[in-house]
C-alpha positions in Angstrom: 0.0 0.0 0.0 1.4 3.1 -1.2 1.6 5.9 1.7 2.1 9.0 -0.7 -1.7 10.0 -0.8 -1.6 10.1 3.2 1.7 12.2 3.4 0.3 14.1 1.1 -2.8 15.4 2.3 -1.1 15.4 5.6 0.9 18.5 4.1 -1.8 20.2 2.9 -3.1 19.8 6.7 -0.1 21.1 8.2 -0.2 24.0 5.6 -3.8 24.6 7.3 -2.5 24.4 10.7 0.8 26.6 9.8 -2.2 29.5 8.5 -3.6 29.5 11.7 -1.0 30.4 13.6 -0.8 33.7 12.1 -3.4 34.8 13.6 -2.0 34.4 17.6 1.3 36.3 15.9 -0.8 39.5 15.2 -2.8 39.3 18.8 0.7 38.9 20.2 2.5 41.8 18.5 -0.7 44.2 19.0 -0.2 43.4 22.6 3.3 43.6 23.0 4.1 40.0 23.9 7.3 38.2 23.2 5.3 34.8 22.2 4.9 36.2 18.7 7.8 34.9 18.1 7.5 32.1 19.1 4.3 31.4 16.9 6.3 32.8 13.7 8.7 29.8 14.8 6.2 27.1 15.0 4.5 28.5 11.9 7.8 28.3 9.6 8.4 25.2 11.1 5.0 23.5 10.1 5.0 24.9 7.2 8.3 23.9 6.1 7.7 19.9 6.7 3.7 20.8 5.7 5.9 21.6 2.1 8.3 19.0 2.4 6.1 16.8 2.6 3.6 18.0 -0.4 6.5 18.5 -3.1 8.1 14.5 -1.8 4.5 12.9 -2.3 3.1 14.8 -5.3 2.4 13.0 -8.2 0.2 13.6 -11.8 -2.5 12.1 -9.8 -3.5 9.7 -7.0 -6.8 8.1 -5.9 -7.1 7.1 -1.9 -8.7 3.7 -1.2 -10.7 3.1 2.0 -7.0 1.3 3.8 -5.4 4.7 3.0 -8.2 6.6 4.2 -8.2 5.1 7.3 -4.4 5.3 7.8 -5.1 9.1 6.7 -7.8 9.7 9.3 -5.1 8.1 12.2 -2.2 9.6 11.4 -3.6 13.0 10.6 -5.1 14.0 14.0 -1.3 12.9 15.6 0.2 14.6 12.7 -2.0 18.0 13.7 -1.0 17.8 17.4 2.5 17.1 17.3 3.1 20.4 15.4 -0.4 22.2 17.7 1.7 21.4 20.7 5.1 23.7 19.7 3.8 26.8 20.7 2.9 25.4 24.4 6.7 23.9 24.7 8.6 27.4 23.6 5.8 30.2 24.6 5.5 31.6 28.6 3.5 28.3 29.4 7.0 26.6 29.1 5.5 22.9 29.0 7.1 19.9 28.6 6.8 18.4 25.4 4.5 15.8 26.9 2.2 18.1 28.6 2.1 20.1 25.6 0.8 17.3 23.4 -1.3 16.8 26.2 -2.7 20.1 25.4 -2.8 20.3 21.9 -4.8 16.6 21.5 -7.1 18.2 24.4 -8.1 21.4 22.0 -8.2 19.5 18.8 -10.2 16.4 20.3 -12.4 19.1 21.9 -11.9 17.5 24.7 -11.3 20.8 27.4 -8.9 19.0 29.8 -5.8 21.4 30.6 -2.8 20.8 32.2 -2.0 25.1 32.3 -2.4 26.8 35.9 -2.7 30.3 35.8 -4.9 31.1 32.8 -6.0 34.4 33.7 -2.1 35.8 33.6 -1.8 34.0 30.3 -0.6 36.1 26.5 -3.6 36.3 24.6 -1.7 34.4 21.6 -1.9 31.2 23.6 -5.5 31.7 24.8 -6.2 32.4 21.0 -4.6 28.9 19.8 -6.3 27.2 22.6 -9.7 28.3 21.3 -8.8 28.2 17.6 -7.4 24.5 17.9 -11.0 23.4 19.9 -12.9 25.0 16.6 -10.6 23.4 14.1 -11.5 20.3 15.8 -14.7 20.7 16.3 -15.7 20.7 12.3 -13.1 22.6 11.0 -10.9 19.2 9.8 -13.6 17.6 8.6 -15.5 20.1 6.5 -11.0 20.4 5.3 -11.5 16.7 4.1 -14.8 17.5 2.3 -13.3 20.1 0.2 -10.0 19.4 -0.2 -10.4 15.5 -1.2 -12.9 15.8 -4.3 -10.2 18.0 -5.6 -7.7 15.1 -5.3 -9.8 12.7 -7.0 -11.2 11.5 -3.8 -14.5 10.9 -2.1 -14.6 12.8 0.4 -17.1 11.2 1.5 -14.8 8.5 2.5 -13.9 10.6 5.7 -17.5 9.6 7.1 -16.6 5.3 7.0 -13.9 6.8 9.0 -14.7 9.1 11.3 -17.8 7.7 12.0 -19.4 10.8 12.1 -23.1 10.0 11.3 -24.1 12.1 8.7 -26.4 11.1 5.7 -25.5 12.6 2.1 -28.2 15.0 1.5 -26.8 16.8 -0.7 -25.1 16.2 -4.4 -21.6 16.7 -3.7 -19.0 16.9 -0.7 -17.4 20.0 -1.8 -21.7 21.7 -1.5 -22.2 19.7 2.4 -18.8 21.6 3.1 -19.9 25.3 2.1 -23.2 24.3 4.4 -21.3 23.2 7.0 -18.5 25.7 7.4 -21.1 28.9 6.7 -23.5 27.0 9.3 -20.2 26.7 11.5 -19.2 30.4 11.3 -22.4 32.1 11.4 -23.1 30.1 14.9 -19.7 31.0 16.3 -20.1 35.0 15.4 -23.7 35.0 16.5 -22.3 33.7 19.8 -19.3 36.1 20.0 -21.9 39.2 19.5 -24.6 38.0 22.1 -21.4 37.4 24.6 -19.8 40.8 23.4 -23.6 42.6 24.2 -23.3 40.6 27.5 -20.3 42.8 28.7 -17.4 39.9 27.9 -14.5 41.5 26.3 -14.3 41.6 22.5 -11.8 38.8 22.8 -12.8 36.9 25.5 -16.6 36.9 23.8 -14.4 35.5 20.2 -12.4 32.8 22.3 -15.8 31.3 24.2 -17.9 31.7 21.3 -15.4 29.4 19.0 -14.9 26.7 22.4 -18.5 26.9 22.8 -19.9 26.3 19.3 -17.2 23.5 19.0 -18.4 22.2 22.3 -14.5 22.0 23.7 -14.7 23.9 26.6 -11.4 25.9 26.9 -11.9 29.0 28.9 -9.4 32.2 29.4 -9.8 31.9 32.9 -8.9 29.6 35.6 -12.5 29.2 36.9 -14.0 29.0 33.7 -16.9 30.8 33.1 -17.7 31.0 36.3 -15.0 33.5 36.1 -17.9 36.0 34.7 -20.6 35.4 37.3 -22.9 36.2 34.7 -26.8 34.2 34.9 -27.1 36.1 31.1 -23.4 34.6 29.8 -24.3 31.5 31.5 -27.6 31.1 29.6 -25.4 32.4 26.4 -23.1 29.7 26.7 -25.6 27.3 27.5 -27.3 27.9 24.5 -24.5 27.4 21.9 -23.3 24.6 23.7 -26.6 23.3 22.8 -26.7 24.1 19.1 -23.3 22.8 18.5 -24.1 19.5 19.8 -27.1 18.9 17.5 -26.9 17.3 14.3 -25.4 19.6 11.4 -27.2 17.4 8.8 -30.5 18.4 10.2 -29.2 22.2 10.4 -28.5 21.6 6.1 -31.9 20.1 6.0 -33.6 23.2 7.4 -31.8 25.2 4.8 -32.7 23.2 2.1 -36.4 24.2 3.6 -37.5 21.7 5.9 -38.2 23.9 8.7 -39.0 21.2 11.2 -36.0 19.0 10.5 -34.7 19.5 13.5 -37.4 19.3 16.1 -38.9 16.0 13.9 -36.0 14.2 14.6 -36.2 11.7 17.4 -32.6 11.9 18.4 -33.0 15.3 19.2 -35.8 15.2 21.3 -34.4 12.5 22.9 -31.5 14.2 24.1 -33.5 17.2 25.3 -35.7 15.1 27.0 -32.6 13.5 29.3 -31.2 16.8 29.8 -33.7 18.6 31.2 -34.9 15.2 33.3 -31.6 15.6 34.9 -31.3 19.0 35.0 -34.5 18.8 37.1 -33.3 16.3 39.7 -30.4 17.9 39.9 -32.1 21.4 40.6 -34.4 20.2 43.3 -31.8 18.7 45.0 -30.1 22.1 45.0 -33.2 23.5 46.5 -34.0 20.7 48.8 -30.4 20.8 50.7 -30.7 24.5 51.0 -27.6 25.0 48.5 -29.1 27.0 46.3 -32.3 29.2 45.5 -34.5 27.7 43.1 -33.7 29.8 39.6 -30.3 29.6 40.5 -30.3 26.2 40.9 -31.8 25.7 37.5 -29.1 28.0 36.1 -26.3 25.9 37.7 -28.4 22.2 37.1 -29.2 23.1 33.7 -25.2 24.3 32.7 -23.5 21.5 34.6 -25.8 19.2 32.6 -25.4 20.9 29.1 -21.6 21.2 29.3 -21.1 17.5 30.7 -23.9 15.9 27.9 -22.1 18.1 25.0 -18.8 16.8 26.2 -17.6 20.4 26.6 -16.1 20.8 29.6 -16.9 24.4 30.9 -17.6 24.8 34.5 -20.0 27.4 36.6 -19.3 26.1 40.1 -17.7 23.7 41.5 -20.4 20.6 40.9 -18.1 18.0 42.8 -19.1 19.9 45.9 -23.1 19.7 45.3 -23.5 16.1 47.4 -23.3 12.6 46.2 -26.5 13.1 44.5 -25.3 15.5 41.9 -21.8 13.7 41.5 -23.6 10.5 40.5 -25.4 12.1 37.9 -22.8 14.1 36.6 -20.9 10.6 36.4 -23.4 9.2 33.9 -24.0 12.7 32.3 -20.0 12.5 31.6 -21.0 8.9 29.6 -23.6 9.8 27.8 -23.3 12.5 25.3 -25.6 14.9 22.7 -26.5 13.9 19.1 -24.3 12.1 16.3 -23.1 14.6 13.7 -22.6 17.2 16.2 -19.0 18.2 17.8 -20.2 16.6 20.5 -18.4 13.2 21.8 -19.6 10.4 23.7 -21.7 7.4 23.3 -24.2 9.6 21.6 -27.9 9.7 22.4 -28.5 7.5 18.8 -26.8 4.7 19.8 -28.7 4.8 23.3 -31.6 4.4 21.3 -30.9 1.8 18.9 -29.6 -0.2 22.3 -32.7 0.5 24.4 -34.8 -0.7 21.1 -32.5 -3.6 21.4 -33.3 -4.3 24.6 -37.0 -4.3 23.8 -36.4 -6.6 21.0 -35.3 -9.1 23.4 -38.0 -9.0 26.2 -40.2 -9.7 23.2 -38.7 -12.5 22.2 -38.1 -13.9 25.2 -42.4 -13.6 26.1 -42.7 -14.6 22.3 -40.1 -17.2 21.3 -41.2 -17.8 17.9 -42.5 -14.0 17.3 -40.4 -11.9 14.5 -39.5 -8.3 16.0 -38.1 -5.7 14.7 -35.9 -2.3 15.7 -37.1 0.7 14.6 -35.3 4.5 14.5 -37.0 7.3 13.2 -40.2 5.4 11.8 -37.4 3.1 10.2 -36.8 -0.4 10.1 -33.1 -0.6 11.6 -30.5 -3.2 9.6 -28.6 -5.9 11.3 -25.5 -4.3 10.6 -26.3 -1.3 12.3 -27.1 -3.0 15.3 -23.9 -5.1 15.0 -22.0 -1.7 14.9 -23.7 0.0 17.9 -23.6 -3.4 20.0 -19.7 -3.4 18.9 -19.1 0.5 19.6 -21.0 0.0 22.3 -18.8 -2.9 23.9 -15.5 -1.1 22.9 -16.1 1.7 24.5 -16.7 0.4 27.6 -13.6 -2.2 27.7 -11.4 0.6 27.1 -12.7 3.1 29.3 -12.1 0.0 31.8 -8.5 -0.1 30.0 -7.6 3.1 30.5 -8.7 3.2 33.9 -6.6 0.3 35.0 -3.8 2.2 33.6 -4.3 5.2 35.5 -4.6 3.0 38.6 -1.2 1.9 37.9 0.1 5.1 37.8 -0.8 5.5 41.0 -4.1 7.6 41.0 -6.5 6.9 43.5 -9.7 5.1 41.9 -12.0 8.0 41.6 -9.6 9.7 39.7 -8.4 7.2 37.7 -12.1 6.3 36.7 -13.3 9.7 35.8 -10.3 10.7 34.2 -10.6 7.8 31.9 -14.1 8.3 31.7 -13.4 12.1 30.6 -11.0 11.3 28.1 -12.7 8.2 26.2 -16.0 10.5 25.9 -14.0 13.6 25.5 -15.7 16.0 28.2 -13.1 17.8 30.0 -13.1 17.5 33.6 -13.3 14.6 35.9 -14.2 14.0 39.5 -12.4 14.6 42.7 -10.2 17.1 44.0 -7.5 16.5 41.7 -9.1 16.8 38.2 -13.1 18.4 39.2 -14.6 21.4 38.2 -12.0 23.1 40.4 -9.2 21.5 39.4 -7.0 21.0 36.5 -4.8 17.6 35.3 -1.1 19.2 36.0 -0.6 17.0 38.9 -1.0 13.9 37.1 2.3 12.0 35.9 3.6 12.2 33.0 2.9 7.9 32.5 -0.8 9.0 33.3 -0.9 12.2 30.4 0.3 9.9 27.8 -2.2 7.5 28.8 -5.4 10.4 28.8 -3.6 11.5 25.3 -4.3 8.2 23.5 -7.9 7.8 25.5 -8.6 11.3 23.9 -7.2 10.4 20.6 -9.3 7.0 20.9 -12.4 8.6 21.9 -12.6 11.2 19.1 -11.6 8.5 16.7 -14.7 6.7 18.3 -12.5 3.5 18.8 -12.8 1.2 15.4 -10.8 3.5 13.1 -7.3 3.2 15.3 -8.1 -0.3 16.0 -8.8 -1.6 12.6 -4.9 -0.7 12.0 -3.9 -2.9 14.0 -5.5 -5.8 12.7 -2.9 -7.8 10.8 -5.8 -8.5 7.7 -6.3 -5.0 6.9 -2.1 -5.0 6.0 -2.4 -7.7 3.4 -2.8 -6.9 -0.1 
């Protein structure tokens, strides 16, 4: 199998990337911070091997099977962070190169973990990559594949097999669901920077939440997030476009293409809702009933904890760890659940909770009704065997590694809540964990290097959703 395709593209990525980090460069120099430098650095050095790497693969023209598009998908999301992570090793943050990769796979995962203390005192060139490398992550990549790959003489299409990314072709080419998706992306991300902007954030600050936020990553500028702001009108802000970036795009296209009720008709959707705001509920009567909070302010702080932990985006109000067993078990199985497929969002996803709980029925029936023929449906749909194979199989995966990575941790030596949310946190990609150590009020700098490594590959694996790094290391998919 012939690796040129992949090393190519991977150049036109890094190209991307080395783009990007212009941007941090001018918010440095118009504030009079050294790290500009140290972006120009990074960004001649990605761009150099982004260029070596183009001109050494090129060829007349190339076509990219489905092995080389799952190779592609793989190496391209390390590729991305090893070069993400060189302005956190040289810049004020002076992280180790471990830490720093760390980082870098956090933001571009959209995961929101951080090993940085001290975010408030921080340039505002690395607070601008942090938030630009959660909202490359969060789409950005992929709507890169849909319009870059046609071009190639590639489906880019492919990407979906790969990424696993749930989205139905709805319209005639990849290169049109791109435009959709990138205009959809942008107009959500300035709509949210103006609201926060009218809301009395900083021009900046509102541009750096509004891209984490959309992308559902959960990065903040501040060391207590956004509860930094102690704002109920930013909170409901924030709340609000963690929501629409964790619904299905497609449906967003569909709208445009004038179904006005694509969203609200689909069942996913108003299954997610429907969990969210259950919890949300016990959660704020809880509040009330302990005497912890008053009742609209327990909604406020119920209703975010449970948006940010279902979206997988990691931004924290308050310190939820310290709400009572009550509201720590339920942000436990919030953290495993997650929002809608073909969102930003990570997680399980509410779809495949469906199509599981439909299996479930399936087998009560048949178990009353031995010789009766059952059927799942989804969406008024007759569900195929092999889609039930591949939940079942996520499914199954998802949990065996999450117990993998746990075990790990506990070898490290972190103490078992820590080591089970932590793994929990970076298979589904949400951010922060439980405990003192890695809550709402902590951050993951304590943790070993052994144990960053570890929550590095579980994010990698979890926004990979499992099958695609696995499948390479089957010794089958290697034979020709």
């Amino acid at each position: 199998m012939s690796f040129k395709p992949v090393f190519f593209i991977n150049g036109i990525l890094l190209l991307i990337l080395s783009a990007a980090m212009f941007l941090p460069v001018i918010i440095d120099l118009a504030h009079d911070s050294g790290d500009w430098k140290v972006f120009a650095s990074a960004q001649l050095i990605t761009a150099f091997v982004g260029f070596a790497l183009i001109f050494a693969n090129r060829e007349d023209s190339f076509s990219l099977n489905l092995r080389q598009t799952f190779v592609l998908t793989s190496v391209s999301w390390v590729f991305m962070t090893a070069f993400a992570a060189l302005p956190f090793c040289f810049s004020e943050v002076q992280l180790s190169y471990t830490r720093a990769f760390f980082e870098a796979m956090s933001g571009l995962t959209t995961t929101g973990s951080t090993v940085i203390v001290g975010l408030d005192d921080l340039s505002k060139g690395i607070l601008l990559w942090r938030a630009m490398l959660e909202w490359l992550g969060g789409i950005g990549f992929l709507v890169v594949a849909l319009a870059v790959l046609p071009l190639l003489q590639v489906s880019g299409m492919q990407i979906f097999k790969t990424q696993s990314f749930g989205m139905e072709k709805v319209l005639p080419s990849a290169q049109q669901m791109a435009f959709y998706i990138l205009m959809l992306y942008v107009c959500l991300t300035l709509a949210c920077a103006i609201l926060l902007f009218a809301a009395d954030m900083s021009l900046f600050d509102a541009f750096c939440h509004a891209m984490t936020a959309v992308a559902t990553g959960g990065f903040a500028n501040y060391d207590n997030s956004i509860g930094h702001f102690n704002s109920a009108s930013i909170d409901w802000i924030i709340i609000s476009f963690m929501l629409l970036g964790a619904l299905p795009f497609v449906q967003y296209v569909r709208m445009l293409k004038g179904n006005s009720r694509a969203v609200i008709d689909d069942v996913q959707v108003r299954t997610f809702f429907g969990i969210l705001f259950s919890l949300s509920a016990i959660v704020a009567l809880y509040l009330v009933y302990t005497d912890q909070k008053p009742f609209l302010d327990a909604i406020r702080s119920s209703v975010f904890m449970l948006t940010t932990l279902m979206t997988t985006a990691g931004f924290t109000s308050g310190d939820y760890g310290s709400w009572g067993p009550l509201a720590v078990g339920v942000a436990f199985v919030a953290m495993y659940l997650g929002a809608c497929s073909g969102s930003t969002a990570g997680g399980i996803k509410t779809f495949r909770l469906q199509i599981l709980w439909a299996m479930l029925q399936q087998q009560v029936r048949k178990l009353i009704v031995p010789h009766g023929v059952f059927q799942v449906h989804y969406n008024k749909k007759v569900v195929g065997s092999d889609v039930l194979a591949s939940v079942a199989v996520f499914f199954f995966v998802h949990i065996m590694t999450w117990l993998a990575v746990t075990l790990l941790l506990h070898m490290t030596g972190l103490d078992f809540t820590t080591a089970v949310s932590a793994a929990i946190t970076a298979v589904s990609n949400v951010g922060p964990g439980l405990g003192p150590l890695i809550g709402p009020a902590g951050t993951f700098a304590p943790l070993s290097d052994d144990a960053i490594w570890i929550l590095s590959v579980g994010m990698l694996l979890g926004r990979m959703e499992f099958l695609t790094l696995f499948v390479l290391l089957a010794p089958r998919f290697w034979r020709d």
